[in-house]
N, C-alpha and C positions, 0 to 999 in steps of 0.2 A: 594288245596291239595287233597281234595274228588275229587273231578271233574278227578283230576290224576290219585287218585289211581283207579274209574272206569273204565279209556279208559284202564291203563296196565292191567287190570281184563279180561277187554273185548276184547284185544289183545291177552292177552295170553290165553283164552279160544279158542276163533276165531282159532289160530293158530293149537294147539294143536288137535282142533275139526277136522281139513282141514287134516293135517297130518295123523291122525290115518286114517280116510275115503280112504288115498288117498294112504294110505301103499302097498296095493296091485298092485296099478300100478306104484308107484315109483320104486320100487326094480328093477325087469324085465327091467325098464329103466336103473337103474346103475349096470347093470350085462350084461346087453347088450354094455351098452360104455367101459365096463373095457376093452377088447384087442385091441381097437385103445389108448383108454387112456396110458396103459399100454407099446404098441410097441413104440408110441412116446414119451412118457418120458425115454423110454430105450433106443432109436434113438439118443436122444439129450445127454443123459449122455455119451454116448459113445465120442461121438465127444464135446461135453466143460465142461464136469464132472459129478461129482454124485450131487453137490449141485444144477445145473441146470435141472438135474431127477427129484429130490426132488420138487421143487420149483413149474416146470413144472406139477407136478402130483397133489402136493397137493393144490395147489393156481391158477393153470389156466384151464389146463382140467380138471376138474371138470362133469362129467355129468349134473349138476346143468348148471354152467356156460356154457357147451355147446346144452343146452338147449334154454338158451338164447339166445345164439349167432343165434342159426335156428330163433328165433323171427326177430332177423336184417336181416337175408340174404333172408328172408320171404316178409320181406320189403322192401327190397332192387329189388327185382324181381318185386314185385306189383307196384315200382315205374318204372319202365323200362316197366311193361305191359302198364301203361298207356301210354307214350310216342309213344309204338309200337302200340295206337289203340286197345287194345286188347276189349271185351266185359266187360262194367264193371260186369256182373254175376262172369266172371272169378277174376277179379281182388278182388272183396267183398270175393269171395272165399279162395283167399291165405292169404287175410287180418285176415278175421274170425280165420282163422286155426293158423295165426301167435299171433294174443292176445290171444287166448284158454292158448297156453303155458306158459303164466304167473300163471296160474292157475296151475300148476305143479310146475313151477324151487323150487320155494321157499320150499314145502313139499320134493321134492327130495332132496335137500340144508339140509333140518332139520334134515330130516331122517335119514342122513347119516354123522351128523356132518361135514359138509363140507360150511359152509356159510363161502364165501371169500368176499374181498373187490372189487375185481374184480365184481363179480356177481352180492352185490351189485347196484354200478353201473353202470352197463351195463340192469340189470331190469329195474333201473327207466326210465335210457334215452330212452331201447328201447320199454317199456310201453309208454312214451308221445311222440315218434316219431310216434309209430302206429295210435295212438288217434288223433293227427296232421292233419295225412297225410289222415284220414278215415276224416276229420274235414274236407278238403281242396276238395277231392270229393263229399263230401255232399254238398259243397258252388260250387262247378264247374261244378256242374249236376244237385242238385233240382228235382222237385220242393221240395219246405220248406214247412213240414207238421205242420211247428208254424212258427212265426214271425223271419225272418232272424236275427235281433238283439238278438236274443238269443242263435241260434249260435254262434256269433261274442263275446256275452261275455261270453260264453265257453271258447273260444278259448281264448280271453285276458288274463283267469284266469292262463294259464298256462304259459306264459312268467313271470307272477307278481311274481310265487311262484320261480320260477327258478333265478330270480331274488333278491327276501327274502332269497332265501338257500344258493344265491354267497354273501350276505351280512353278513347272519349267520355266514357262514364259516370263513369269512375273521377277524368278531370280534370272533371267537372261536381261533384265529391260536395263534399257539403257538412258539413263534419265537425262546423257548429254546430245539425246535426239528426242524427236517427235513421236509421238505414239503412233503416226499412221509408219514412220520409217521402220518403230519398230516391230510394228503386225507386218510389213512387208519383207524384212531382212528373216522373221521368224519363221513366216512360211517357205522363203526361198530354202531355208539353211537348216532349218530343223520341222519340216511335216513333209521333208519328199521318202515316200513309202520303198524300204529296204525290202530286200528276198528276203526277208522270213515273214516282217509284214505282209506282203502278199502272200505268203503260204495261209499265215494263220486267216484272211479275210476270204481265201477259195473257202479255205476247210470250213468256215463258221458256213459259209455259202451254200457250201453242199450238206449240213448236216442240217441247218433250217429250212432251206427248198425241198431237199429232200422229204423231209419230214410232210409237209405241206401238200407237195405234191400226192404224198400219196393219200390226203386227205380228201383234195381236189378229184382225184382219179376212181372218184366214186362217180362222177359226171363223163358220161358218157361222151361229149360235145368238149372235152376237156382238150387242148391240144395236143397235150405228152400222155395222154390216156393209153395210147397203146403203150410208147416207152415203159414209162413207171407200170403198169401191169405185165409187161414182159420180164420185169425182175423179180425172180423168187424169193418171197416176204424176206426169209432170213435171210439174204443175200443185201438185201436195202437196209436189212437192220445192223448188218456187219458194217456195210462203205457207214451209216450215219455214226454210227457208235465211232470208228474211226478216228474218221472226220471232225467227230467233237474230241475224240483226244487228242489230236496235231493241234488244235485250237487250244483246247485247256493248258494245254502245254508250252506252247510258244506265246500263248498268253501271259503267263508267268515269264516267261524270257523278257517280253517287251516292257512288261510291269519293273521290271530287274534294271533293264534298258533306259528307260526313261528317269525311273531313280536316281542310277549312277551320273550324277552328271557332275563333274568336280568345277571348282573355281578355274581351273585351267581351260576347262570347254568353255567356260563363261567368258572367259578374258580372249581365246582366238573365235568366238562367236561375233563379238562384239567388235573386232578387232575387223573382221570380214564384212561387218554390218558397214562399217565408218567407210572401208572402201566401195563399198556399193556406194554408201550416198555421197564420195567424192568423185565416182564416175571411172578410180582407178583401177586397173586389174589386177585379179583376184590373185 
């Protein structure tokens, strides 16, 4: 129970701390998406109601959410760069700029009371697609500035947890509701990312960019070209090595995490789901 009530301590600071910091450039961001937001939920009412205006405004376009979305179609593009050959400098480039924005959805999302279930899930998958697919150029281009099996159990830890969370989900369901009530009570209530969760997703962040980067930073035209050569080799091989042990490490913790979950979380999960979908407070 202490152990608990520090990580929500340490969540809800972490969060709290990220947001106010980040106030100044979230706004400008959902003040800028309000008139496409705005024309297409007006678009769609017209033509199959006000409820699908509604709907559409407050639960899918999202600034938040469409924040997001740019992380997959970021990635979606850097996977088609590499197919077409492109330079991987360019390709590390689109990648870098597409996980930066996880670093944003979530404080825009706060800020603006707007965290939907949608958004949700569309962060995590499209946070571990990025990390994946930076994972898979790191293994398909090298050289490995540590031991290749270290990548490789990087990369295992994340099918394990995805894995633990279709397991979770499935003993959390609640068969006296709907399946959409309960993907929506699941993401509200069990996929919002704790302080050490963030720790362990910098650290995975910095020890496979890194790695990358200094692949990349053989391209002159690279844009962290100077950065990453301004660090001396063994100085980058210390922060990665690091980096992947914070990661190995709290990887373990969240595997631990996820496991524990008694019939008692199951019964006030389920218990907080049923007030959600009778509209009562929590």
């Amino acid at each position: 129970m202490e152990e608990a009530g520090l990580t929500n301590q340490l969540t809800s600071g972490e969060k709290k701390s990220r947001d106010w910091v980040l106030l100044p450039i979230t706004q400008p961001i959902w003040w800028s998406a309000l008139p496409v937001r705005w024309f297409i939920s007006w678009a769609a009412g017209l033509m199959f109601g006000q409820e699908i205006r509604r709907f559409l405004y407050q639960k899918i376009l999202t600034p938040a959410n469409m924040l997001t979305g740019a992380r997959v179609a970021l990635l979606i593009k850097a996977v088609f760069m590499f197919f077409e050959d492109a330079a991987l400098a360019r390709q590390v480039e689109i990648l870098f700029v597409a996980i930066t924005t996880d670093f944003f959805d979530g404080p825009l999302a706060r800020n603006n009371n707007e965290v939907t279930e949608l958004g949700t899930y569309m962060d995590h998958i499209g946070d571990w697609a990025v990390i994946t697919w930076v994972m898979f150029l790191t293994l398909w281009h090298g050289p490995f500035l540590l031991p290749a099996i270290l990548y490789i159990m990087a990369l295992a830890i994340i099918p394990i947890l995805f894995a633990i969370y279709a397991a979770r989900f499935k003993k959390c369901y609640d068969h006296a509701a709907s399946l959409t009530d309960n993907i929506s009570g699941f993401a509200t209530e069990e996929l919002q990312t704790d302080w050490w969760g963030r720790i362990q997703f910098v650290a995975l962040c910095i020890a496979i960019f890194g790695t990358l980067f200094e692949s990349a930073a053989f391209d002159q035209s690279f844009i962290l070209n100077g950065f990453i050569n301004a660090i001396p080799h063994e100085s980058l091989i210390s922060i990665i090595a690091g980096a992947f042990g914070v990661f190995l490490i709290l990887g373990g913790y969240n595997i631990r995490d996820a496991i524990d979950y008694s019939e008692t979380q199951v019964k006030k999960f389920r218990e907080r789901m049923r007030k959600i979908k009778s509209g009562s407070p929590r």
